[in-house]
N, C-alpha and C positions, 0 to 999 in steps of 0.2 A: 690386284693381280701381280703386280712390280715386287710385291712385299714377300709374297708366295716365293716368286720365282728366287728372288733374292736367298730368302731363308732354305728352301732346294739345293742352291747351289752351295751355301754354305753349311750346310749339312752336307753335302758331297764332297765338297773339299775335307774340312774337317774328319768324316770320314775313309777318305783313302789316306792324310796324313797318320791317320792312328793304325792305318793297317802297314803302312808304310814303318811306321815305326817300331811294331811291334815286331816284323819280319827282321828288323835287323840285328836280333840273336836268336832268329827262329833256325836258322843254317848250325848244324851239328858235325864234330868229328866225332866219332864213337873208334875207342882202340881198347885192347887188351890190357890188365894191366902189366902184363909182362914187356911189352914196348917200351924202347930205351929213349925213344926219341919223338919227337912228330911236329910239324906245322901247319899251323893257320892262319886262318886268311882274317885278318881285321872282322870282329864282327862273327866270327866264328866260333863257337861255342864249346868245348871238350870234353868230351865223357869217357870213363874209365870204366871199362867194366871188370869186376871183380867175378863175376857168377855167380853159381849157387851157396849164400853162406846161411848157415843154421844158426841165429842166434839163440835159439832155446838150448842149444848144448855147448852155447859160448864163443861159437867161431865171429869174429870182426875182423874186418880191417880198418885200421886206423890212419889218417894225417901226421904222421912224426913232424913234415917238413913243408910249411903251406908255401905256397907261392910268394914271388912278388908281387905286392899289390898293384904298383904299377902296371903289370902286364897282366896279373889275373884273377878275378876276386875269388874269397874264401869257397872250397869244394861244398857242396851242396849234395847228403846225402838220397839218393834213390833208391826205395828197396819195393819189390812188386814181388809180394807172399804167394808161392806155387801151390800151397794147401788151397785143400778144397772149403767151402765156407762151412763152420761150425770145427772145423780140422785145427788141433792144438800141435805144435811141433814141426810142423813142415819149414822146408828150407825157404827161402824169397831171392831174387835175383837181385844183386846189389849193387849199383855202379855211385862213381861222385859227378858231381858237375860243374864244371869251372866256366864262369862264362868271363870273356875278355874285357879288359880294360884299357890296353893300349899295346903300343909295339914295343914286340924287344922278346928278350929272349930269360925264361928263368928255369927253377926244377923243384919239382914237386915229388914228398919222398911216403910211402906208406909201409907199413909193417903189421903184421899178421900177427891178431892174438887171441888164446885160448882160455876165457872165463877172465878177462880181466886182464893179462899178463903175455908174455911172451911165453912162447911154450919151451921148458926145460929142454927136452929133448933136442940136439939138435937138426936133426931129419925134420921137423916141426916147424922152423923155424923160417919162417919168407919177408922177406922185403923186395919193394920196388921203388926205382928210383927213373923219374919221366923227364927228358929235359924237353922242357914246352917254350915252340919259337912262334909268336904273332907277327906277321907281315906281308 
C-alpha cells in the first residue's frame, strides 16, 4: 500500500512540475504589426499580428531583421486559413511568434512582399520595425 501511495504522490508531483513548466511561455503579448515598441515580462511570449494575407496571389511578410538571440528566439510563423474547407484562394490570418529567451532589450524588423519581391510601386511598399524589451 506504501508503494501505491509513494508512486501517487510521485505521479502528482511529477505532474504539476510539467504543468508548471509548460505554463511558463503559455502567457502571450499579442500587438499590431504596426507597434513601434512593447514590453514583456520574463517568460512572456510575443506575437505580431499581420492579418489577413493571401498568399495564393503572393502577399508575405517577411523577417528582414531577426532578433537578438539573447533576448528572443527565431519568429515562429502562424497562419489559420479563413477559406472554407475544400476553398482554393482564400486569405489566412498571419502572425510570428517570438518566445523569450532572456532580459534586455533588442528590435525586430519585417517587410512586405508581393510574389517574391518587394513591390515596385511605392504606395506598395511597408515595413515594420518592433523594438522588443524583456524585464
Amino acid at each position: 500500500m506504501r508503494r501505491l501511495v509513494k508512486a501517487c504522490a510521485a505521479v502528482t508531483v511529477a505532474a504539476t512540475l510539467a504543468l508548471g513548466l509548460t505554463g511558463c511561455y503559455a502567457a502571450e503579448k499579442t500587438i499590431d504589426y504596426s507597434t513601434s515598441s512593447v514590453t514583456l515580462a520574463p517568460g512572456e511570449a510575443l506575437v505580431v499580428e499581420f492579418g489577413e494575407i493571401n498568399r495564393t496571389v503572393g502577399d508575405a511578410w517577411v523577417i528582414t531583421g531577426e532578433p537578438d538571440p539573447a533576448v528572443l528566439g527565431p519568429g515562429g510563423e502562424r497562419s489559420r486559413y479563413l477559406g472554407q474547407d475544400g476553398e482554393t484562394g482564400a486569405p489566412s490570418d498571419v502572425s510570428y511568434r517570438f518566445a523569450p529567451v532572456g532580459e534586455g532589450t533588442t528590435v525586430i524588423r519585417f517587410e512586405y512582399e508581393f510574389r517574391g519581391a518587394v513591390p515596385a510601386d511605392a504606395d506598395d511598399q511597408q515595413t515594420a520595425e518592433i523594438t522588443v524589451t524583456v524585464r
